[in-house]
N, C-alpha and C positions, 0 to 999 in steps of 0.2 A: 554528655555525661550529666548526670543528677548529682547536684549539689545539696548537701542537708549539712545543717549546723546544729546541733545537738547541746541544749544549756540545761546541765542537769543543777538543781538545787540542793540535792543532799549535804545536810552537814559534813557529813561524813564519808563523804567521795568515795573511793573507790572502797573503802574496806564500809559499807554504809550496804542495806538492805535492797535500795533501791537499783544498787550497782550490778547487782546478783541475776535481776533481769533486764535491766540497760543494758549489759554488755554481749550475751546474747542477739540483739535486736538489732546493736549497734555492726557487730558482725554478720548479719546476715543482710545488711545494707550493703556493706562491701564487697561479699560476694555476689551482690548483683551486680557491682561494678558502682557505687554511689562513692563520690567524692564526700568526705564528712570529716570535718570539724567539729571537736567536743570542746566544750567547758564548761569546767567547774567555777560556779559563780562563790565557793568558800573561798577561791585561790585568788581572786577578781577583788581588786578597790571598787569597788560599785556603790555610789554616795546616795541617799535618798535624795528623789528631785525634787526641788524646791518648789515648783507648782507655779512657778512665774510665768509659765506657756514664752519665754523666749526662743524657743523652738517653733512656732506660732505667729507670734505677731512680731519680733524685731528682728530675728535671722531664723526664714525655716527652714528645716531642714536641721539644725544644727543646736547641739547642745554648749550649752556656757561651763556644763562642769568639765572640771581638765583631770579627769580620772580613767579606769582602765575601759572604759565602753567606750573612750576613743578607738580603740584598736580593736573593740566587737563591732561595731555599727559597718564600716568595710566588708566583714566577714557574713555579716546578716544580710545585708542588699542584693548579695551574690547568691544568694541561697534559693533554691528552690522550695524546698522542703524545709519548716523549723518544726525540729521536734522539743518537747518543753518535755522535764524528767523529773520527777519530785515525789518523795514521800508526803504522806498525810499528817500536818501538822494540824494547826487551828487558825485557818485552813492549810497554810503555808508558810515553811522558811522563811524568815525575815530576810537574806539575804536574796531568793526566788523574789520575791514582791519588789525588793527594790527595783530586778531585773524589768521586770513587767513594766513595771512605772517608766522604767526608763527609755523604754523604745519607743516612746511618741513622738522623737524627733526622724520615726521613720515615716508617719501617717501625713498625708497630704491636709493643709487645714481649712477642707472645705464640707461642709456639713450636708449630709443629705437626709432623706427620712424614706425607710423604705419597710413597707406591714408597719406600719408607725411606732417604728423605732427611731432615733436619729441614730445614724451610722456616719464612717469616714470611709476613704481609703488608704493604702500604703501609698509613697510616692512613687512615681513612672520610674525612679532609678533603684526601687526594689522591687527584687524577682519576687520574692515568697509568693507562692500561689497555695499552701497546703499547709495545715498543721498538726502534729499529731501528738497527741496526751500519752507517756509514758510513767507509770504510779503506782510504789508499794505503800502498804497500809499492813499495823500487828493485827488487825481487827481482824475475827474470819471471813464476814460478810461485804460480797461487792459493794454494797449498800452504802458502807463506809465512804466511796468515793465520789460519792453525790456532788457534797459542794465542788471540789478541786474538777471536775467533770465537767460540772455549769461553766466553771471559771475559764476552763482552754475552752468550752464552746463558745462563749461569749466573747471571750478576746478575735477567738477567729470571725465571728458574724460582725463584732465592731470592726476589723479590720478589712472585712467583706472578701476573705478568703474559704478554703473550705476546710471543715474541720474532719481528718478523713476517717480517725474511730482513734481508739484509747487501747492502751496495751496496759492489763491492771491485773497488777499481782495481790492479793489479800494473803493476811497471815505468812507477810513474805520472808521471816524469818524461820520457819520450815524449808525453806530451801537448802540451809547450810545443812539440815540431817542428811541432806542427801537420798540416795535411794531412786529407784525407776520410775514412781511418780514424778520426782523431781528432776529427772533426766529429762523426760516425757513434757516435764512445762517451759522449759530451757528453748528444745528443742522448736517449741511452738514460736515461742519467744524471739528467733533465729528465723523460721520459716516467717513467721509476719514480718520481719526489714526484708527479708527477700522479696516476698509477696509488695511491700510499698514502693519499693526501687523498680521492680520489673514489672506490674501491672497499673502503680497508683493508687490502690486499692488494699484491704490486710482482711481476708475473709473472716466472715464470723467462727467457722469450724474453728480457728487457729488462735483465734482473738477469747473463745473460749475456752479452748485447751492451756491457756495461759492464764486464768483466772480459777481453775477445778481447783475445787478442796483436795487438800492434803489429808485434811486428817478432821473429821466428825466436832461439831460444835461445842456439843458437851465434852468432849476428849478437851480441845483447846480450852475452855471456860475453867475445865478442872486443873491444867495446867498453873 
């Protein structure tokens, strides 16, 4: 069974933008049969790290803060799949960044350089092999999710996993009108966790069908 842990960052969880097409994706993981654990990192004590790399040089593997990423770090290591779920801030939720910052007590702390980058690995007793970008933005254009885009790609090439494509809703508050476009981007939405669970893979047709305008630029701009 496929394991994926799901840590979305929206402020505003489930009644939030980004939740609109998260839970679609998240659904269609299930019915492949994926095992997934979700959290909201609003509901999560999640402390900024101190930067002292105690996780690194005096106990690796292991963080010094005694907060709630005690009880995520067990749930991440098991995981096959981490999918990361975030609206577009500047660039992102202050609560999402802490999350980020936080997971170096998963990274093995030995340096390597590879296309001369320096890169790490995750440690031998975390599964993750796979990452994938899930992202609403009000903005109408994909364009918007450039930086938050680079950021899951780079996390995943630092962590020398693969980053498998991004599921990005623009002008994702159009969703609530409703309507057969909007059924039709859902749907996309649900066929890509299907598509990642049972191939490994989220085709571009689907990955596109979940990103098509709703509604003409000038329309939105006048709004």
């Amino acid at each position: 069974m496929t394991r994926v842990v799901v840590v979305s960052g929206s402020p505003k969880m489930k009644k939030g933008h980004t939740e609109r097409i998260l839970k679609p994706f998240v659904d269609g993981m299930k019915e492949a049969g994926a095992d997934v654990d979700l959290f909201y990192v609003k509901q999560l004590d999640i402390r900024p790290c101190k930067g002292d790399f105690y996780c690194w040089n005096t106990n690796p593997g292991a963080c010094l803060i005694d907060d709630d990423m005690q009880s995520v770090y067990p749930v991440l290591k098991r995981a096959d799949i981490l999918v990361l779920a975030t609206p577009v801030y500047i660039p992102l939720p202050g609560e999402m960044q802490n999350f980020l910052n936080r997971i170096c007590p998963l990274i093995d702390p030995v340096l390597t350089k590879r296309n001369d980058r320096t890169r790490v690995r995750l440690r031998s007793d975390v599964r993750i092999k796979k990452i994938v970008l899930v992202s609403s933005s009000g903005w109408w254009e994909v364009g918007n999710f450039g930086t938050v885009l680079r950021i899951a790609k780079e996390i995943a090439s630092d962590l020398s996993v693969e980053f498998v494509g991004a599921v990005l809703r623009p002008h994702a508050f159009m969703l609530a009108k409703g309507g057969k476009k909007a059924d039709r981007v859902l749907e996309a939405a649900k066929e890509s966790g299907r598509q990642l669970v049972a191939t490994g893979r989220m085709s571009k047709r689907s990955l596109d069908a979940v990103a098509k305008p709703l509604i003409s630029e000038e329309a939105l701009r006048k709004m």
